[in-house]
C-alpha positions as CSV (number, residue, x, y, z in Angstrom):
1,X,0.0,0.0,0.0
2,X,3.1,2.2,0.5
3,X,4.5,1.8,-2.8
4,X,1.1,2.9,-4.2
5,X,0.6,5.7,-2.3
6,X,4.3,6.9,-3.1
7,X,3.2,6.1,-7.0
8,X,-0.2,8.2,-6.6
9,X,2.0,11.0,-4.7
10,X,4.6,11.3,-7.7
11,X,1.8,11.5,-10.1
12,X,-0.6,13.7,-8.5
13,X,3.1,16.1,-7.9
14,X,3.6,16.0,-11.7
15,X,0.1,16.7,-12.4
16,X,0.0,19.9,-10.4
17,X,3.8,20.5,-12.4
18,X,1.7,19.9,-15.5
19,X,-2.0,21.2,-15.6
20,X,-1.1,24.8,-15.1
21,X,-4.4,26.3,-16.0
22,X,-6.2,24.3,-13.0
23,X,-6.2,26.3,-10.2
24,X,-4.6,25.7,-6.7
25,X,-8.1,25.4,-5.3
26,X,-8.9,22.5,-8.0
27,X,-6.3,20.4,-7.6
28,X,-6.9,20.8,-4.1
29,X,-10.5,19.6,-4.0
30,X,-9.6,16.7,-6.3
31,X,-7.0,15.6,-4.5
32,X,-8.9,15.8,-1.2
33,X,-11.9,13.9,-3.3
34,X,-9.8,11.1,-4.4
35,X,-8.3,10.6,-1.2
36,X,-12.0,10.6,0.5
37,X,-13.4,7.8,-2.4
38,X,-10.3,5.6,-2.3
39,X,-10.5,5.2,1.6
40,X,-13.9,4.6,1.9
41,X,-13.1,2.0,-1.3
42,X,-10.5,0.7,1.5
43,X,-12.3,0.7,4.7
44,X,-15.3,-1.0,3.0
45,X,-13.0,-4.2,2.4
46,X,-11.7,-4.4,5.6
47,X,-13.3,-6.0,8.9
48,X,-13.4,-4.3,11.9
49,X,-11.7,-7.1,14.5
50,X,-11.3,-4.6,17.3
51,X,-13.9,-3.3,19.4
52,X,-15.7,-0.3,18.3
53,X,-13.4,3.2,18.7
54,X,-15.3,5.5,21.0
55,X,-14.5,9.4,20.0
56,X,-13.9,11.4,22.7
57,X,-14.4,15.6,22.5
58,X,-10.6,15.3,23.2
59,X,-9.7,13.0,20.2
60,X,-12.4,14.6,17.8
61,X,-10.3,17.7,18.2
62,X,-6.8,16.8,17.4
63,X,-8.1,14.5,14.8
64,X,-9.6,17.8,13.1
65,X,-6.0,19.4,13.6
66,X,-4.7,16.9,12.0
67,X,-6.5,17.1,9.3
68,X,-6.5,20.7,9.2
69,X,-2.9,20.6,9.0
70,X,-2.9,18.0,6.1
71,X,-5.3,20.6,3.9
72,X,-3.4,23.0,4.7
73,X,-0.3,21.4,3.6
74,X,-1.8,20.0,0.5
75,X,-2.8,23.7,-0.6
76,X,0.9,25.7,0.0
77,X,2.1,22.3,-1.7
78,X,-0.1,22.2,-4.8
79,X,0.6,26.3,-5.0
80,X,4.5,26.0,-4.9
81,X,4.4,23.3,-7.4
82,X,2.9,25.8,-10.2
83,X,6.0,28.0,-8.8
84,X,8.8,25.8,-9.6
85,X,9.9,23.5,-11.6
86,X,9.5,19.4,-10.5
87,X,12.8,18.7,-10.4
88,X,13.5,21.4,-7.9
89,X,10.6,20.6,-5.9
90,X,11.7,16.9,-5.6
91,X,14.5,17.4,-3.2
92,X,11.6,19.2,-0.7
93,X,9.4,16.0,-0.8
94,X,12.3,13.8,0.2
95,X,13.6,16.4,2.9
96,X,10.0,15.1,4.4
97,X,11.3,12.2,5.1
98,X,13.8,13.2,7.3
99,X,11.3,15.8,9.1
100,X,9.1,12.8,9.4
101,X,11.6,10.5,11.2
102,X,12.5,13.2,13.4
103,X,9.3,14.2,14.6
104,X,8.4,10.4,14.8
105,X,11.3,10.3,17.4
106,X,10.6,13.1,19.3
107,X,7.0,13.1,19.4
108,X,6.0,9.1,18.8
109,X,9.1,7.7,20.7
110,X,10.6,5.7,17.9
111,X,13.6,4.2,17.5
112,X,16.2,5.6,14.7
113,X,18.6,3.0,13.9
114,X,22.0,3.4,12.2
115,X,20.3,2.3,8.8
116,X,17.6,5.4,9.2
117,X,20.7,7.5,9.9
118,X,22.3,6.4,6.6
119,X,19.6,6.8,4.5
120,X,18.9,10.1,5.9
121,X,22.6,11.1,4.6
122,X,22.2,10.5,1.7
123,X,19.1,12.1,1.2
124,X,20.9,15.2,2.2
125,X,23.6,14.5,0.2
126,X,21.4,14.4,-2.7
127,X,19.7,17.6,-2.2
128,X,23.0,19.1,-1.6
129,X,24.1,17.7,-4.8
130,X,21.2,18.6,-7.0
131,X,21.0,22.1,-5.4
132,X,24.3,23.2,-6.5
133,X,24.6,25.9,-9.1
134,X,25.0,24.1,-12.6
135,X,27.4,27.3,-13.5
């Protein structure tokens, strides 16, 4: 499911890149639809094995930061992608990785090993590397 949704990610990226007279608020909408049908597409397949999930006011509110935060984050992304070119915007998306780990670490608890440490490296290394000047 992770390889998909990378797939879907790279495409809906160089769709935004590519369909330039779509506004920001368009793509936004269908990426937000898409998302909304292929989940429920998702959720319908699966069986519920786990007792039902009672929402408290508590959770109901940090699950609508959450997804505040995601819209928000899809709209600033879909704008900056009519800005620049896709292969500059690349190197961002895979500096998300590393915020990602990090934040998993500091905020979830998880472990980074030596092999998440690595890959990390070279991810910098790679922005580093496509960043420089080409003059």
């Amino acid at each position: 499911m992770a390889l998909v949704a990378g797939i879907f990610f790279a495409l809906t990226n160089v769709m935004a890149r590519k369909y330039t007279n779509i506004s920001v608020k368009e793509k936004s909408y269908a990426i937000w639809i898409g998302v909304i049908l292929l989940s429920l597409l998702i959720v319908d397949k699966q069986t519920l094995t786990e007792q039902t999930v009672i929402f408290s006011l508590e959770k109901l509110g940090l699950l609508f930061l959450i997804g505040t935060s995601i819209f928000v984050t899809t709209v600033i992304v879909q704008y900056g992608l009519t800005k620049i070119e896709a292969v500059k915007a690349s190197p961002i998306f895979l500096f998300e990785i590393i915020v990602a780990a990090i934040s998993s670490y500091l905020l979830a608890n998880e472990a980074i090993g030596l092999r998440d440490i690595v890959g990390g490296v070279f991810i910098v290394i790679g922005i580093l590397i496509s960043a420089r000047d080409k003059a």
